[in-house]
N, C-alpha and C positions, 0 to 999 in steps of 0.2 A: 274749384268747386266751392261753392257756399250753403250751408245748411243752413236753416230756420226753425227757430223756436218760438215758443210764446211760452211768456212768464205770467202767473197772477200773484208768486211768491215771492218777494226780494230774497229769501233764503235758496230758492232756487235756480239765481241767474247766475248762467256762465261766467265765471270772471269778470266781474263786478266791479271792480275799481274801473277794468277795463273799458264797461260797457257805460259808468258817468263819464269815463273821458271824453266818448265817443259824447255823450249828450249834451257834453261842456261845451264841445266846441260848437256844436248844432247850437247851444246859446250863444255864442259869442259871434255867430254866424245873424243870427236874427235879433242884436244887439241886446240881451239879455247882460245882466251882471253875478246872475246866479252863479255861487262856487260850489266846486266840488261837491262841499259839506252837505250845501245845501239840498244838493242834486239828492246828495242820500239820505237826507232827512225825506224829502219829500218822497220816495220812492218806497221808504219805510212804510210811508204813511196810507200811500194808493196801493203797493200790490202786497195786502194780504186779503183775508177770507173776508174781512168786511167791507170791501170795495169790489167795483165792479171795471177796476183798470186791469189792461192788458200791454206790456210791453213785448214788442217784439221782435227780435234779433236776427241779424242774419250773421254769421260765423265764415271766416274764410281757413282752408284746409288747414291752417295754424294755431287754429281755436281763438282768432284775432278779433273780436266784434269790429264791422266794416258798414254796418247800417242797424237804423231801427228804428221803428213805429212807436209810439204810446196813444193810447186812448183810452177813452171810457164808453164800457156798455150803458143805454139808457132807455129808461121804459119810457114811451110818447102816449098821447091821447089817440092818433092817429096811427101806430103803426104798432107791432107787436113789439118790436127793440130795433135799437140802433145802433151802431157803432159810431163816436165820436172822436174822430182821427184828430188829436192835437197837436202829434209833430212827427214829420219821416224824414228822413236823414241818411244819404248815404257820405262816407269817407271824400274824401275830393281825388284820390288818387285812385278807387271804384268807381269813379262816373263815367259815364257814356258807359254802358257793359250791361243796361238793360237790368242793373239789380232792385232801381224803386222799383222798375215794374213784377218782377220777381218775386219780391219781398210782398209789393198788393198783393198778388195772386195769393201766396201763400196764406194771408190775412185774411182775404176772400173768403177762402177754401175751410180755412181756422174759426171764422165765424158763421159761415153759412151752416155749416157741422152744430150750429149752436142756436140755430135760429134766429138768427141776425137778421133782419130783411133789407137791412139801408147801411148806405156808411156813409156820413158827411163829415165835411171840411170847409175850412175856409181860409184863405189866400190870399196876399195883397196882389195886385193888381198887376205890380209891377217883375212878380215873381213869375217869367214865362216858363222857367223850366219848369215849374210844379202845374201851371199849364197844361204843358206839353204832357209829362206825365201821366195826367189824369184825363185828358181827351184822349190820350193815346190806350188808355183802359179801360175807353166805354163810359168815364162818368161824362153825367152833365154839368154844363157849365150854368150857374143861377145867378142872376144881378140881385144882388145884397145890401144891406146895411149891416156894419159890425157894429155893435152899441154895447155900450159898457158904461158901469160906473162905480167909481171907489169909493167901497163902503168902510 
């Protein structure tokens, strides 16, 4: 059995060291160099009252963090708010067991509660299982440009 939480307070996440471990290796999974430290500086930074990040957890019967979401709510010109999904993440020894989709739902259900009306993401190409995932939960797929630049 896995429960689901959503955090906006780093003082209020489940076992916490736990749950950057879990992030850490989601970095080193999408070639990040970000450490630990890091993870919890920046966590410090987005989930308290003056941001609009939301991390969210899914727990397995051992109180083990085994997946998790982060994003950010954000007001557009076009739509009344949105959800901005920057990284979901399930364990590798959780996969195949239906838990991303699990975990959306619950994020769905956690935002729509909030009047969310969108949630986007964005994905390399070559990523089919986050694909699979998000066709398989009703989003659309958009042809994109990602653009960036270091300021």
């Amino acid at each position: 059995m896995v429960t689901f939480y959503c955090f906006n307070d780093v003082t209020k996440v489940l076992e916490l060291d736990k749950v950057i471990n879990l992030i850490y290796n989601q970095m080193k999974v999408i070639g990040s160099d970000k450490s630990t430290l890091q993870i919890r500086e920046t966590l410090l930074e987005t989930l308290n009252k003056n941001n609009q990040s939301n991390l969210f957890v899914g727990y397995n019967s051992g109180n083990e963090p085994i997946c998790f979401a982060f994003g950010n709510t954000c007001k557009a010109l076009e739509s009344k708010s949105y959800f901005w999904l920057n990284e979901i993440y399930v364990s590798n020894e959780y996969r195949q067991q239906k838990l991303g989709s699990k975990l959306l739902v619950f994020m769905e259900n956690w935002l729509a509660k909030r009047d969310v009306e969108l949630i986007a993401s964005m994905t390399s190409i070559e990523n089919i299982a986050s694909y699979h995932l998000f066709t398989n939960n009703n989003y659309s797929v958009q042809s994109c440009f990602w653009i960036e630049k270091n300021l």
